[in-house]
C-alpha positions as a Markdown table, in Angstrom:
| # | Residue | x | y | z |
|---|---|---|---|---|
| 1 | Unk | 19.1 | -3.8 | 21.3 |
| 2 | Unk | 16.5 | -2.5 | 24.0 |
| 3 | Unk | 17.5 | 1.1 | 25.2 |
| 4 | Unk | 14.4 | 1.2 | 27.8 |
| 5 | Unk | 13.7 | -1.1 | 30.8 |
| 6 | Unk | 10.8 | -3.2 | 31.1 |
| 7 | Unk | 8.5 | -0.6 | 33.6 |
| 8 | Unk | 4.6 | -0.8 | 32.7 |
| 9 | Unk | 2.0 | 1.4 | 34.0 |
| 10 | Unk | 0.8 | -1.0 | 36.8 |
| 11 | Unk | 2.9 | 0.4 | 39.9 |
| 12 | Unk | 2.1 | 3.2 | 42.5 |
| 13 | Unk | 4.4 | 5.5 | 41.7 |
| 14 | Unk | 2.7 | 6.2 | 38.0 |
| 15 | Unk | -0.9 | 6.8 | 39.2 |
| 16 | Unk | -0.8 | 9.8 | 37.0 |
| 17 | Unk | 0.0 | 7.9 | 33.9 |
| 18 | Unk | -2.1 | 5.2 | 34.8 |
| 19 | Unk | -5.2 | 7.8 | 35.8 |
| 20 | Unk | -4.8 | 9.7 | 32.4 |
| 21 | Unk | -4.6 | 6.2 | 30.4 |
| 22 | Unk | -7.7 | 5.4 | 32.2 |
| 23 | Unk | -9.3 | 8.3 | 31.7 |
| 24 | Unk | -8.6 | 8.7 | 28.0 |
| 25 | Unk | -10.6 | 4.9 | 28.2 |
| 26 | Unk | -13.6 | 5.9 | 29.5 |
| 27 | Unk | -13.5 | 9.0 | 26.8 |
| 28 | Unk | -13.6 | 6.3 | 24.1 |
| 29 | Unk | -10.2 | 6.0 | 23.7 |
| 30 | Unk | -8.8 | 2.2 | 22.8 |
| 31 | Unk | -6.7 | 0.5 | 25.6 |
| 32 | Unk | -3.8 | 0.3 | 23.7 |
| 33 | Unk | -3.5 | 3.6 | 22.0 |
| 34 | Unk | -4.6 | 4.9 | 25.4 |
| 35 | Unk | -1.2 | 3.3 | 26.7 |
| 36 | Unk | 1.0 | 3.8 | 23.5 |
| 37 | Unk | 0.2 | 7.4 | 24.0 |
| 38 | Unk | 0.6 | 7.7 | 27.5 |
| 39 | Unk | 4.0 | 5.4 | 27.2 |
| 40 | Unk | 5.5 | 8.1 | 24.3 |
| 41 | Unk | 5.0 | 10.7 | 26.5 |
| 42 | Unk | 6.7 | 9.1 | 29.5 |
| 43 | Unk | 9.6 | 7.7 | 27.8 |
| 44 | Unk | 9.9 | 9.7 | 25.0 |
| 45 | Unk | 11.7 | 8.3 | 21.8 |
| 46 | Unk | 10.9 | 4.8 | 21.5 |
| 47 | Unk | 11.4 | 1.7 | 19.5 |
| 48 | Unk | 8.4 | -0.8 | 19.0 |
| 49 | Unk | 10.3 | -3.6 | 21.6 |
| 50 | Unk | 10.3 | -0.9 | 24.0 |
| 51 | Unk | 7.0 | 0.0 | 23.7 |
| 52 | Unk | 6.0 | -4.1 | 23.6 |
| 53 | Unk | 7.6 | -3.9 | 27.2 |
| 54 | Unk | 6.9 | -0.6 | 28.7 |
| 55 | Unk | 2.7 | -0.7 | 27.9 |
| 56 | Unk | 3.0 | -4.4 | 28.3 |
| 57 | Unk | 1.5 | -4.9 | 24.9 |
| 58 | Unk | 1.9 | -7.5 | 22.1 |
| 59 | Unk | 3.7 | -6.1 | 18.8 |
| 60 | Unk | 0.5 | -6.2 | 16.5 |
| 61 | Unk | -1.0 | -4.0 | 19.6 |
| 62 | Unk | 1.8 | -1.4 | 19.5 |
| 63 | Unk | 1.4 | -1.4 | 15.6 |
| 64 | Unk | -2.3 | -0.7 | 15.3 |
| 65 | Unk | -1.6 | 1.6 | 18.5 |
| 66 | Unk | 1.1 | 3.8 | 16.0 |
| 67 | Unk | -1.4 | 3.7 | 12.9 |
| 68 | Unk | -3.8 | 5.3 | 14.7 |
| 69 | Unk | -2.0 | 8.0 | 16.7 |
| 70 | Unk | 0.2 | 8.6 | 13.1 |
| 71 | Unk | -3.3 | 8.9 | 11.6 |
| 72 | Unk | -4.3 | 11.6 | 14.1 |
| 73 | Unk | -1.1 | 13.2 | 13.5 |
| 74 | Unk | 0.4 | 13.0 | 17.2 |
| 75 | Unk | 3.3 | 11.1 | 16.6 |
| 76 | Unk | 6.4 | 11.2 | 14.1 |
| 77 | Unk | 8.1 | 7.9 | 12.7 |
| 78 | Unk | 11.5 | 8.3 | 12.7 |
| 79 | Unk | 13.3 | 5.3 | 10.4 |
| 80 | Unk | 16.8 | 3.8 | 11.5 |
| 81 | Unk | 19.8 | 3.0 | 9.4 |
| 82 | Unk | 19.1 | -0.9 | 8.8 |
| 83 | Unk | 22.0 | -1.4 | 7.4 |
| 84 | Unk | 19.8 | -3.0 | 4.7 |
| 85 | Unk | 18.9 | -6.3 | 6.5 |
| 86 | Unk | 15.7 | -7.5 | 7.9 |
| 87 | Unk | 12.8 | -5.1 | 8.2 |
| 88 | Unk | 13.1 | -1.4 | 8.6 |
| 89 | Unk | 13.2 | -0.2 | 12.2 |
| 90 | Unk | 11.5 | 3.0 | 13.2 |
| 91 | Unk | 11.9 | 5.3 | 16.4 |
| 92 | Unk | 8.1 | 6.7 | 17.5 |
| 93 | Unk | 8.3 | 9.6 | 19.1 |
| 94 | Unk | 4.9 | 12.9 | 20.0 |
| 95 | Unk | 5.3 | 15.2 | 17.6 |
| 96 | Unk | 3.8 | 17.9 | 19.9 |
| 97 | Unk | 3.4 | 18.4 | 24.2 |
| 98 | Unk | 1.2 | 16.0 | 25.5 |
| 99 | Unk | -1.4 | 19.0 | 25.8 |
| 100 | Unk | -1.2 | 19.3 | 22.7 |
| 101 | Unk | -1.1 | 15.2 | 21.2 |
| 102 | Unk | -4.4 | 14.8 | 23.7 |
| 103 | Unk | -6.2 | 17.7 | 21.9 |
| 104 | Unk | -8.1 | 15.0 | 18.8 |
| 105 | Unk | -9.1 | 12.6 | 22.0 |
| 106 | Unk | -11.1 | 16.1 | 23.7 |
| 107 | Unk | -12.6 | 17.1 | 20.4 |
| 108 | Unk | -13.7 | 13.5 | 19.4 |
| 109 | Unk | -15.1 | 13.7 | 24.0 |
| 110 | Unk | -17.1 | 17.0 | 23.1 |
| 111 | Unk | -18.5 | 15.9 | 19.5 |
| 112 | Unk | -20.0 | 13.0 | 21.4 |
| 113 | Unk | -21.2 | 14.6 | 24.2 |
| 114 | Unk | -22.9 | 17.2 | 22.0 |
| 115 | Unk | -24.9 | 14.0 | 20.1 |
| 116 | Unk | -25.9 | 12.6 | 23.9 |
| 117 | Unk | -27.1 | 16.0 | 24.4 |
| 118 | Unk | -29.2 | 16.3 | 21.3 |
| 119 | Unk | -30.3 | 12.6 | 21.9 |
| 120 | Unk | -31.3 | 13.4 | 25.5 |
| 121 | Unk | -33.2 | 16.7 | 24.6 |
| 122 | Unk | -35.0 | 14.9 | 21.6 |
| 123 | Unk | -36.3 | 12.0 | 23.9 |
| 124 | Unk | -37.3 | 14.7 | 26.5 |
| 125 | Unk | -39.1 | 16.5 | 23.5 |
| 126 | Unk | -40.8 | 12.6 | 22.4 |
| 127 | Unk | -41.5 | 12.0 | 25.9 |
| 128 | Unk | -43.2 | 15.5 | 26.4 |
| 129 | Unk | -45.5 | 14.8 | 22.9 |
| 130 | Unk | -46.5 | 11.9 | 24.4 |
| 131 | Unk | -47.4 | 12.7 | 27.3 |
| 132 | Unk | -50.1 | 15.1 | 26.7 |
């Protein structure tokens, strides 16, 4: 069973939420990780159904979502007494402040802004050669 209402990030009242998950886009950062993330954090502890419902994603979504942020290390994966039917079920949950979780996202920001910056100074230098 659920233990998390059905919110999303589309209302007024999270324009933080839905200002960092669109910044973290325009860093790069995929939609749904973006959301998954920024879902975690809001609701803490959460099952994959919740996080289908509260990002408004599809459960392949929310899976690719976790496999990346467990790959960067930002999340723990918590498994649940199945009572040895069905598939496992797992509780995903930030393994660090939000600060902390968004710290891979701002490195990965920087190391591409340093490349546009040695792109832009070597076109300025190609430009310059030419010029003359």
């Amino acid at each position: 069973m659920s233990t998390q209402k059905s919110v999303g990030f589309d209302n007024t009242t999270d324009s933080d939420n839905h200002e960092m998950i669109d910044l973290l886009i325009s860093l790069g950062v995929g939609h749904n990780i973006a959301k998954t993330l920024i879902c975690l954090h809001k609701y803490g502890p959460s099952k994959s159904i919740d996080l289908q419902r509260c990002c408004e994603l599809r459960q392949p979504d929310v899976s690719i979502a976790i496999n990346r942020l467990n790959e960067l290390g930002v999340i723990n994966i918590v498994p649940m007494n199945s009572n040895g039917r069905g598939r496992p079920s797992h509780i995903y949950e930030l393994s660090m402040p939000l600060d902390e979780a968004l710290v891979p996202f701002r490195r990965q920001a920087s190391e591409k802004l340093i490349l546009i910056q040695n792109q832009l100074s070597r076109l300025a230098e190609l430009a310059s050669t030419h010029s003359n």
